[in-house]
C-alpha positions as protocol buffer text, in pm:
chain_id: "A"
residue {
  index: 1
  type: UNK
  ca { x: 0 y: 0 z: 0 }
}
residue {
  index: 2
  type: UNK
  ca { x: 199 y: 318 z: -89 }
}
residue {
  index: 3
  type: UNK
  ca { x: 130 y: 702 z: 43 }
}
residue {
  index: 4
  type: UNK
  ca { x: 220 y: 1000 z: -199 }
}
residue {
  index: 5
  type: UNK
  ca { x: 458 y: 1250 z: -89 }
}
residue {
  index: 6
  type: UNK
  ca { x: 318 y: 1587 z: -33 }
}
residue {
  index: 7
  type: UNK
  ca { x: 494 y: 1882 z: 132 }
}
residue {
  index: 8
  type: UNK
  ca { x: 315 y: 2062 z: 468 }
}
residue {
  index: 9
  type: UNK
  ca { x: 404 y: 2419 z: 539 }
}
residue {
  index: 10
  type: UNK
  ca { x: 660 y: 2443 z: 864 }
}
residue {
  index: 11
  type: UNK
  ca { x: 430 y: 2500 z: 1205 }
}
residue {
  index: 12
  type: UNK
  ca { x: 655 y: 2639 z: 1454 }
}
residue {
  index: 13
  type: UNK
  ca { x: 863 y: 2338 z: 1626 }
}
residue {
  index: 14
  type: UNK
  ca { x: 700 y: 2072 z: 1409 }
}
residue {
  index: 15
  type: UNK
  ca { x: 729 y: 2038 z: 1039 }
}
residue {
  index: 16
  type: UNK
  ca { x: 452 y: 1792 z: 851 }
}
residue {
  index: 17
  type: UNK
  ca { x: 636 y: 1586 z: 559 }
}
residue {
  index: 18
  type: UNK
  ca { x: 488 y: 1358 z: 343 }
}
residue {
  index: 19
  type: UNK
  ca { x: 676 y: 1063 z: 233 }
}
residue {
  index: 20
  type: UNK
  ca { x: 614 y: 700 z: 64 }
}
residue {
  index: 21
  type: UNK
  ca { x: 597 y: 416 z: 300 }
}
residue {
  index: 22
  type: UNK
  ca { x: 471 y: 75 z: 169 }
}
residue {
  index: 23
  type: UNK
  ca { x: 197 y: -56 z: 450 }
}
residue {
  index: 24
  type: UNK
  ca { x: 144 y: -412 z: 480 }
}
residue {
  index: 25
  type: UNK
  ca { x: -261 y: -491 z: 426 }
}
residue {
  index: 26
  type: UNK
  ca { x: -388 y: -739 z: 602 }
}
residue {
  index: 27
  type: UNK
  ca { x: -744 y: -929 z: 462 }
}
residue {
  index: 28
  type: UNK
  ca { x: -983 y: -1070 z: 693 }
}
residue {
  index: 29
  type: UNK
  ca { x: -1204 y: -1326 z: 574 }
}
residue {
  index: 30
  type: UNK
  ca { x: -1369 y: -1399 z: 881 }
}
residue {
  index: 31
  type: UNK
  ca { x: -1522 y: -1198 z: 1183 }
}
residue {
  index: 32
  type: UNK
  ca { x: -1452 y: -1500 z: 1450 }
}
residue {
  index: 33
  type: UNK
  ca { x: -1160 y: -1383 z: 1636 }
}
residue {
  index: 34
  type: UNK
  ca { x: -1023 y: -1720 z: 1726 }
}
residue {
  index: 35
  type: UNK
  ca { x: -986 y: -1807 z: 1317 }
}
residue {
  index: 36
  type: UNK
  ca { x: -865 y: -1507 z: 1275 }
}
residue {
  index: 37
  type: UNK
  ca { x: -621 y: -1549 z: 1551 }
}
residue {
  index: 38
  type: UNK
  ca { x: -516 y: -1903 z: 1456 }
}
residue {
  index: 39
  type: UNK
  ca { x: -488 y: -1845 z: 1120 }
}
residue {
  index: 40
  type: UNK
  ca { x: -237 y: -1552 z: 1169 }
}
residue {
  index: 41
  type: UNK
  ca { x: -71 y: -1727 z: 1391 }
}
residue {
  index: 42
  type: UNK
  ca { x: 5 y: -2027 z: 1140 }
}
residue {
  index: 43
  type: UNK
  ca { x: 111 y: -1755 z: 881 }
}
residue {
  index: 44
  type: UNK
  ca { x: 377 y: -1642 z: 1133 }
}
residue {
  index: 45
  type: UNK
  ca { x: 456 y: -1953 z: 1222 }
}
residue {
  index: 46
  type: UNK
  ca { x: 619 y: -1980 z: 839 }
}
residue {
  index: 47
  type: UNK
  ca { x: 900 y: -1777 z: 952 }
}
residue {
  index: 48
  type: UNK
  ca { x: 765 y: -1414 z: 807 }
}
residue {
  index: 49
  type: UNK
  ca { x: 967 y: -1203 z: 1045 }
}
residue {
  index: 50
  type: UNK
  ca { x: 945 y: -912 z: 822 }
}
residue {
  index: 51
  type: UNK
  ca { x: 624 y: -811 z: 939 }
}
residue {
  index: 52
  type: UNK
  ca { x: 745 y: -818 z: 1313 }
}
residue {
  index: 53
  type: UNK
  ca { x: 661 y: -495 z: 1492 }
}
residue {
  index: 54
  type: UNK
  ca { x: 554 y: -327 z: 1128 }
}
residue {
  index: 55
  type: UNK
  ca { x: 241 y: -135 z: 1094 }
}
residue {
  index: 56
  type: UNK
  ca { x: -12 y: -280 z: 888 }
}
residue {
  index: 57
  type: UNK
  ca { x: -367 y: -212 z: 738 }
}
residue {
  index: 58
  type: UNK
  ca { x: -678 y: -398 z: 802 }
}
residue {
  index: 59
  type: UNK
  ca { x: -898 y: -466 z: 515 }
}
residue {
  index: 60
  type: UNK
  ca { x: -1240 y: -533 z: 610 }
}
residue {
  index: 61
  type: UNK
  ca { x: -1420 y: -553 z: 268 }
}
residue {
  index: 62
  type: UNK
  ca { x: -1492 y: -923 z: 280 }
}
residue {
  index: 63
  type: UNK
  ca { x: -1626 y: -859 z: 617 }
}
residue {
  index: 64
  type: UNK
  ca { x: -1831 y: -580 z: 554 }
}
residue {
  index: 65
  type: UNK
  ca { x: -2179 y: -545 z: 758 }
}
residue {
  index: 66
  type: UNK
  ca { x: -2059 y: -818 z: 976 }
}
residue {
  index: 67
  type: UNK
  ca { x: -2043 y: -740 z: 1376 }
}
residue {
  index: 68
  type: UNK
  ca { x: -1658 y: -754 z: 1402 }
}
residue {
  index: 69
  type: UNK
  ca { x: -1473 y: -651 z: 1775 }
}
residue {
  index: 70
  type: UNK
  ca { x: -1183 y: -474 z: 1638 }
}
residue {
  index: 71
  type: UNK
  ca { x: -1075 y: -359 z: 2014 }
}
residue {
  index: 72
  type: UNK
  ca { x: -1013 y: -727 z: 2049 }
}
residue {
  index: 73
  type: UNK
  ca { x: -893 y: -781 z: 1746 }
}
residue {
  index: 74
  type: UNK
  ca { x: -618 y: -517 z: 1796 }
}
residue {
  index: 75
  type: UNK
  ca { x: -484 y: -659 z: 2098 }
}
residue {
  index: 76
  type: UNK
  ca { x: -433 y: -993 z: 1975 }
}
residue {
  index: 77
  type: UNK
  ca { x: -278 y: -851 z: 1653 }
}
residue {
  index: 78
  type: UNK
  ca { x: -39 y: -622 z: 1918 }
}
residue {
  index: 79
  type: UNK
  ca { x: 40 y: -988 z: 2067 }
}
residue {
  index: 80
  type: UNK
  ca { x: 177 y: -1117 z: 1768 }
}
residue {
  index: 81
  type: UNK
  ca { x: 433 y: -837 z: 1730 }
}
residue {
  index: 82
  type: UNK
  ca { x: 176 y: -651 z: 1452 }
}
residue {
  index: 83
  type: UNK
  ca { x: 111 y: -302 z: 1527 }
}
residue {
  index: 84
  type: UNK
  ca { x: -234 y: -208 z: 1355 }
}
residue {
  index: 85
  type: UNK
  ca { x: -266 y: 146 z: 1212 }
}
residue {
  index: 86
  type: UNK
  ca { x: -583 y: 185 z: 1013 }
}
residue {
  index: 87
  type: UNK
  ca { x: -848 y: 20 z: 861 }
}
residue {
  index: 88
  type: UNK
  ca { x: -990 y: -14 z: 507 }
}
residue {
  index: 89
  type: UNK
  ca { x: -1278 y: -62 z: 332 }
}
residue {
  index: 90
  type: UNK
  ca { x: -1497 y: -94 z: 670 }
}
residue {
  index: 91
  type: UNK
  ca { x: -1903 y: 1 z: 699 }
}
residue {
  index: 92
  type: UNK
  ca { x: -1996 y: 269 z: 890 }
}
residue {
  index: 93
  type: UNK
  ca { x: -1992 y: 60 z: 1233 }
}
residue {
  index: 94
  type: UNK
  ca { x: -1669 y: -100 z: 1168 }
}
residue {
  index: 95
  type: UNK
  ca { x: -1542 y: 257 z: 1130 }
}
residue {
  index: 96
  type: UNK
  ca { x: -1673 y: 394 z: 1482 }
}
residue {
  index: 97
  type: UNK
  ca { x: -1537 y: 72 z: 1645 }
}
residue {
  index: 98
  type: UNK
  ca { x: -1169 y: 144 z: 1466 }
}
residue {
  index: 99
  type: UNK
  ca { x: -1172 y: 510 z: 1622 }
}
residue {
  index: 100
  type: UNK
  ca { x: -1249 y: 342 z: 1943 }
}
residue {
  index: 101
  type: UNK
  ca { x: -947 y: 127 z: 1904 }
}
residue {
  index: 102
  type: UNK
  ca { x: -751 y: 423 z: 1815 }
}
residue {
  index: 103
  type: UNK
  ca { x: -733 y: 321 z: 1438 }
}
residue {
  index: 104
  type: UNK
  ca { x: -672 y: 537 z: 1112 }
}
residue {
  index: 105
  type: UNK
  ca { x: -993 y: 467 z: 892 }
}
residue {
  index: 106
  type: UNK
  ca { x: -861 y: 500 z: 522 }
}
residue {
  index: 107
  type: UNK
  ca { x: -1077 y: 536 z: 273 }
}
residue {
  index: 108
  type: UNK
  ca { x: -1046 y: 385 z: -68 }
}
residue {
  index: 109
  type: UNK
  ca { x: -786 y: 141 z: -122 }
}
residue {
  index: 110
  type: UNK
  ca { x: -626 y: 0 z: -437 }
}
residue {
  index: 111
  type: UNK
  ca { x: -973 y: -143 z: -588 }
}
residue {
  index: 112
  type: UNK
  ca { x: -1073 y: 208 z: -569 }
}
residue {
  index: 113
  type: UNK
  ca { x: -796 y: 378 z: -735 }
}
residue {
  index: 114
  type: UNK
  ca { x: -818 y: 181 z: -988 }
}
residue {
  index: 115
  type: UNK
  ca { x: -1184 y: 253 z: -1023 }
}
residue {
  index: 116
  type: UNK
  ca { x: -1110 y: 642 z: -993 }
}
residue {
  index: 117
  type: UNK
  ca { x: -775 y: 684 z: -1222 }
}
residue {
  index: 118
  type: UNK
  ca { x: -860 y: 906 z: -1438 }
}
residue {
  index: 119
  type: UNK
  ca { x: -762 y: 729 z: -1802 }
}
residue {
  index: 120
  type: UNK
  ca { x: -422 y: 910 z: -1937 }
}
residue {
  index: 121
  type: UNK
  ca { x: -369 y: 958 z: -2308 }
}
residue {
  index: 122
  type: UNK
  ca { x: -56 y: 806 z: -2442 }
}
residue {
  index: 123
  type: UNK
  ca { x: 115 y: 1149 z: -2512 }
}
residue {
  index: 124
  type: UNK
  ca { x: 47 y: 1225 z: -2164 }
}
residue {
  index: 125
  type: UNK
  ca { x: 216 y: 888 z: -1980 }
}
residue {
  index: 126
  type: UNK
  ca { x: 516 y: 986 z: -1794 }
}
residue {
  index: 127
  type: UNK
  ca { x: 872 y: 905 z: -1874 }
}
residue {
  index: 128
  type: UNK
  ca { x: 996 y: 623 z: -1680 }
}
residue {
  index: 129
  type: UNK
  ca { x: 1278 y: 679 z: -1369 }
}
residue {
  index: 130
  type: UNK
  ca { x: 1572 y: 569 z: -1442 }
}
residue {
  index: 131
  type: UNK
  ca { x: 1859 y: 515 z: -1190 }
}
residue {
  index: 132
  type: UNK
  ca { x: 2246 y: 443 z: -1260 }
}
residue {
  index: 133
  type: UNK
  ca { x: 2401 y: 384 z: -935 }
}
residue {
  index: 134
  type: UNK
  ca { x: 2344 y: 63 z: -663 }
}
residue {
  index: 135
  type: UNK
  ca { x: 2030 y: 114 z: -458 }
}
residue {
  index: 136
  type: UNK
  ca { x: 2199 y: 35 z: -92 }
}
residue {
  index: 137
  type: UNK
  ca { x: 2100 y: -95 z: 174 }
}
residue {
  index: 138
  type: UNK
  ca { x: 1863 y: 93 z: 380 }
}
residue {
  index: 139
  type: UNK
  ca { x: 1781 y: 322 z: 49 }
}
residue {
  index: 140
  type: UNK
  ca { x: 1465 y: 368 z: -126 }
}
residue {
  index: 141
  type: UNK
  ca { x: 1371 y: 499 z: -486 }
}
residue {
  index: 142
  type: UNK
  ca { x: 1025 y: 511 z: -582 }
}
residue {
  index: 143
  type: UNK
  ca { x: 910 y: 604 z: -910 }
}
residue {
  index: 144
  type: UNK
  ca { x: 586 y: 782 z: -881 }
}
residue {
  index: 145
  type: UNK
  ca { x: 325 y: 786 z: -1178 }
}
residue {
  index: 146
  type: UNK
  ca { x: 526 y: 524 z: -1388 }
}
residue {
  index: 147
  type: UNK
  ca { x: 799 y: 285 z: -1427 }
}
residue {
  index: 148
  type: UNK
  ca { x: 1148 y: 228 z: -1265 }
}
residue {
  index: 149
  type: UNK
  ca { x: 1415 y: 146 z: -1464 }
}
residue {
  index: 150
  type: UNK
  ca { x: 1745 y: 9 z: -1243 }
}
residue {
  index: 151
  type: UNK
  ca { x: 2061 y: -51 z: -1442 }
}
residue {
  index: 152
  type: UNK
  ca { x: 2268 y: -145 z: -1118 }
}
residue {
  index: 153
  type: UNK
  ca { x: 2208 y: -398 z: -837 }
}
residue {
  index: 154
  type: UNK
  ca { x: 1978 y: -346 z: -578 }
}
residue {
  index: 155
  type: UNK
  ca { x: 2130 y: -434 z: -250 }
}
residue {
  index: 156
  type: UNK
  ca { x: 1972 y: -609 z: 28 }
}
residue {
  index: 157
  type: UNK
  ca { x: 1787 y: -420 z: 322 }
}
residue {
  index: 158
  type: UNK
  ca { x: 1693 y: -183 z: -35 }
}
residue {
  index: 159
  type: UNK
  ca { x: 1357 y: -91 z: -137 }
}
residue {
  index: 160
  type: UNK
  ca { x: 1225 y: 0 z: -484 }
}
residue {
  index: 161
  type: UNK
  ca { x: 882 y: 71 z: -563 }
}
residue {
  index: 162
  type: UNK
  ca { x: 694 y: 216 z: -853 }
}
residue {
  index: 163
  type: UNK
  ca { x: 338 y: 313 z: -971 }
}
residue {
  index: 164
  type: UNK
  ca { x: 420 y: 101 z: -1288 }
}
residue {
  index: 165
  type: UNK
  ca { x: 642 y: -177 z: -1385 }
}
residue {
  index: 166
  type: UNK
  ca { x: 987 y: -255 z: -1203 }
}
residue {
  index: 167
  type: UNK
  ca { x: 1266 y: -344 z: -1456 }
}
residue {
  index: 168
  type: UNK
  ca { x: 1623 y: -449 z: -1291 }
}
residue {
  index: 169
  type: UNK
  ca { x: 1856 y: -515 z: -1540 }
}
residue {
  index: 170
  type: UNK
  ca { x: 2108 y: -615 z: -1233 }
}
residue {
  index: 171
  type: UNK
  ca { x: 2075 y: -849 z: -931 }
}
residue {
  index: 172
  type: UNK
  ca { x: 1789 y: -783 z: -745 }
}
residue {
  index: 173
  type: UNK
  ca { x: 1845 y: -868 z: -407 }
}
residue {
  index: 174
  type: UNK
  ca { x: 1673 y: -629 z: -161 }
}
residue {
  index: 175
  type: UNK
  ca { x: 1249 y: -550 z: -196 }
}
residue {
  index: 176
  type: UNK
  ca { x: 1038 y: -439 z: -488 }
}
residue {
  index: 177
  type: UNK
  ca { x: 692 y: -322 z: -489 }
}
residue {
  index: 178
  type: UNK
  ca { x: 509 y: -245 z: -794 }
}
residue {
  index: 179
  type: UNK
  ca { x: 210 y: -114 z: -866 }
}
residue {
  index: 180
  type: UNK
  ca { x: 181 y: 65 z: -548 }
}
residue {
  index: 181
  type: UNK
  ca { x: -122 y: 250 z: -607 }
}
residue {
  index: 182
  type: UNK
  ca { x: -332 y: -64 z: -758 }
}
residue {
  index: 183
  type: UNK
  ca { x: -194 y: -136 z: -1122 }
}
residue {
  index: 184
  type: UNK
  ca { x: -270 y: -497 z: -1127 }
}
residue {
  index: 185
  type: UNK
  ca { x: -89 y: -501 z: -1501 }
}
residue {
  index: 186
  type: UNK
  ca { x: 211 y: -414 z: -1309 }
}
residue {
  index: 187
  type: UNK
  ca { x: 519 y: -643 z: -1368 }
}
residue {
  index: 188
  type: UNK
  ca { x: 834 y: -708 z: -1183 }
}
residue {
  index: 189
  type: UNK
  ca { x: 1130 y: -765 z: -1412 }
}
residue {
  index: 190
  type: UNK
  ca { x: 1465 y: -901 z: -1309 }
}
residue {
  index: 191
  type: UNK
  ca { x: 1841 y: -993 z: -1424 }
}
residue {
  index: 192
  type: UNK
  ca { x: 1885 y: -1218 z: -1150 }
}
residue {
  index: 193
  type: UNK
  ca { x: 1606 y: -1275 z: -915 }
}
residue {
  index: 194
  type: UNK
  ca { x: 1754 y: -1296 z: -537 }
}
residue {
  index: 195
  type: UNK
  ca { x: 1483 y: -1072 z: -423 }
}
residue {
  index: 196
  type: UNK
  ca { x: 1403 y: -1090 z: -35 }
}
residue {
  index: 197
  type: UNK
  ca { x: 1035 y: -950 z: -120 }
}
residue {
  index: 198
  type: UNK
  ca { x: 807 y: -890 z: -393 }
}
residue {
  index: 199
  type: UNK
  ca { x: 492 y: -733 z: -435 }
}
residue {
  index: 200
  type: UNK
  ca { x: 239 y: -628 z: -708 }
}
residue {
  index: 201
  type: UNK
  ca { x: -54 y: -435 z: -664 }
}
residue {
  index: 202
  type: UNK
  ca { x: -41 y: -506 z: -265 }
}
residue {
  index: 203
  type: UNK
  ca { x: 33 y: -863 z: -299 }
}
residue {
  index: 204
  type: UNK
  ca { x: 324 y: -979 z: -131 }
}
residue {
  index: 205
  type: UNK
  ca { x: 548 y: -1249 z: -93 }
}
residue {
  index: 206
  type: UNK
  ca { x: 879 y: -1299 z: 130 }
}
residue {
  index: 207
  type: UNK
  ca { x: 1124 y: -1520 z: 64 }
}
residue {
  index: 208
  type: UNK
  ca { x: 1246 y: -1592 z: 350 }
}
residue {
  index: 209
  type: UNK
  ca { x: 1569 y: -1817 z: 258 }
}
residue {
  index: 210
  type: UNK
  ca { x: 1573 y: -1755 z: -187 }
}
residue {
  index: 211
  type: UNK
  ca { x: 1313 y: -1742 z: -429 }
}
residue {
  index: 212
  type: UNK
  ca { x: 1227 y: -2050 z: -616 }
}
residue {
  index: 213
  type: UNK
  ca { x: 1483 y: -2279 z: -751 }
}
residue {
  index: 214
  type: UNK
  ca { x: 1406 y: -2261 z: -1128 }
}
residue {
  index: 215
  type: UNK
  ca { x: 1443 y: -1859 z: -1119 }
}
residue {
  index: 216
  type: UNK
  ca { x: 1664 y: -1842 z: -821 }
}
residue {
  index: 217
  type: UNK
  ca { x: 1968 y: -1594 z: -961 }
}
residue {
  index: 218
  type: UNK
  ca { x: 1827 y: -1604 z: -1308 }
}
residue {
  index: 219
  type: UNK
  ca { x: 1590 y: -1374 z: -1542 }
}
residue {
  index: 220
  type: UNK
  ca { x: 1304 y: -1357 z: -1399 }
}
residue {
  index: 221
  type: UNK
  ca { x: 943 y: -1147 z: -1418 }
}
residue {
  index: 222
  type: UNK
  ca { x: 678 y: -1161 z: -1129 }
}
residue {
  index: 223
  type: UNK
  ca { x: 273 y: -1080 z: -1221 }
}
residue {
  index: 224
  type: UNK
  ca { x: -44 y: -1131 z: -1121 }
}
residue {
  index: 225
  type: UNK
  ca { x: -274 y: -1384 z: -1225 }
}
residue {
  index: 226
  type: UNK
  ca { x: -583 y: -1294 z: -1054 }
}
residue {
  index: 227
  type: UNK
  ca { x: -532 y: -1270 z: -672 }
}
residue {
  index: 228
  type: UNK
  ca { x: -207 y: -1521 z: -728 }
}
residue {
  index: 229
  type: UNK
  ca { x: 132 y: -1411 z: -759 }
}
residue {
  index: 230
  type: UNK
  ca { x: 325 y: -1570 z: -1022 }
}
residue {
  index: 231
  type: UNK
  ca { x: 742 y: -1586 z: -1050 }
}
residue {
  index: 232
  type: UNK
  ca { x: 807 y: -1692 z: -1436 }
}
residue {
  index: 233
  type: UNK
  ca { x: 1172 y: -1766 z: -1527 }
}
residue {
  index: 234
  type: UNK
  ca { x: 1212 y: -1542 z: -1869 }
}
residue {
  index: 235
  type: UNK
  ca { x: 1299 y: -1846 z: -2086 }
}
residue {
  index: 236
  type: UNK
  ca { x: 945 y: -2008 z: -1967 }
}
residue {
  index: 237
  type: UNK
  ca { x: 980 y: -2285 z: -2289 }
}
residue {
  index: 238
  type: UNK
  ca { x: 1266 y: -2417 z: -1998 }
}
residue {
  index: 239
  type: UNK
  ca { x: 1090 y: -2346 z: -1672 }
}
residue {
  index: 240
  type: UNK
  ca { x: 708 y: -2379 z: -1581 }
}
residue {
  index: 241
  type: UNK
  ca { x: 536 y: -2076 z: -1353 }
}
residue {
  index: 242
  type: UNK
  ca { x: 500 y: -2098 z: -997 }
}
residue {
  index: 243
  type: UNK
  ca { x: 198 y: -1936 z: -818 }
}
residue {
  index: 244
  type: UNK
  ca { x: 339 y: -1768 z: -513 }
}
């Protein structure tokens, strides 16, 4: 989930800043807090420390309407080393209850961008960013309104992210997120694919120890299909997809 920058006038001691930070979302399919619960924990249990102590977003479009205690629901999620910020795509109840739990309520979300975009002529389509130099660790680059272009490695503990389409023609070793703002067409293209997390259009996937073995350290492209993730070596006539 990515946040435009915007700039805040200075206020005295404090200064508002926007920036681009790339929330994890996470979907509940259920309203019974002991699923929920057990499912996250089993989720965990596969060794995704990235998430530990990182804000995330609840999405509560599949539970819509449904009586949902999201004061208990935030506890448990603080218990698992999840620090809840906000909530998305919740009815009017599920909105008062989030305020009560001290939670952001977002609106939209990346079904609704997509919904809203206005459509760009071709002429109009900006020019994709293109960086030079290594991406290091602890850096960020984030093309807004189009693609990224890398011609050098991107190092781990790195983050890239783009509106459009990621293309690395380098390793690719740290964390890319494309389509930030909801372009499911959004692709992630790699030289060598060593990447420690993916995502495209909000869906993620850590690899925890190296990506598949029949793209691991080889081209490589990463799409959705649907609500899957696919990883695709870029000679598929050698290598089957994976879902991820």
């Amino acid at each position: 989930m990515g946040l435009n920058p915007v700039e805040y006038p200075k206020c005295g001691a404090v200064e508002f800043k926007g920036s681009v930070f790339t929330l994890p979302v996470l979907h509940l399919h259920s309203v019974d807090l002991r699923v929920v619960v057990e499912g996250l924990a089993r989720h965990l249990a596969k060794g995704l420390r990235f998430f530990e102590g990182a804000p995330v977003v609840l999405d509560l479009g599949a539970v819509r309407g449904q009586a949902l205690d999201l004061v208990a629901l935030n506890e448990h999620l603080r218990a698992q080393d999840l620090v809840p910020v906000g909530v998305r795509s919740a009815d009017p109840e599920q909105q008062a209850q989030a305020r009560e739990a001290g939670l952001a309520v977002l609106q939209g979300g990346a079904r609704i961008e997509r919904e809203e975009a206005p459509r760009r002529e071709p002429d109009s389509l900006p020019l994709a960013k293109v960086v030079e130099q290594p991406v290091r660790s602890g850096q960020q680059v984030y093309a807004r309104g189009g693609d990224l272009v890398l011609l050098a490695p991107v190092n781990p503990g790195a983050e890239v992210i783009a509106d459009g389409s990621i293309h690395v023609y380098a390793p690719l070793r740290g964390r890319a997120l494309a389509g930030v703002r909801g372009d499911t067409a959004a692709r992630i293209f790699a030289l060598s694919m060593e990447a420690e997390l993916v995502s495209v259009a909000g869906h993620f996937r850590i690899f925890e120890e190296a990506p598949p073995g029949s793209v691991h350290r080889r081209p490589a492209q990463i799409y959705l299909d649907g609500e899957r993730l696919v990883v695709r070596a870029l000679d598929p006539w050698k290598d089957p997809a994976h879902s991820i």
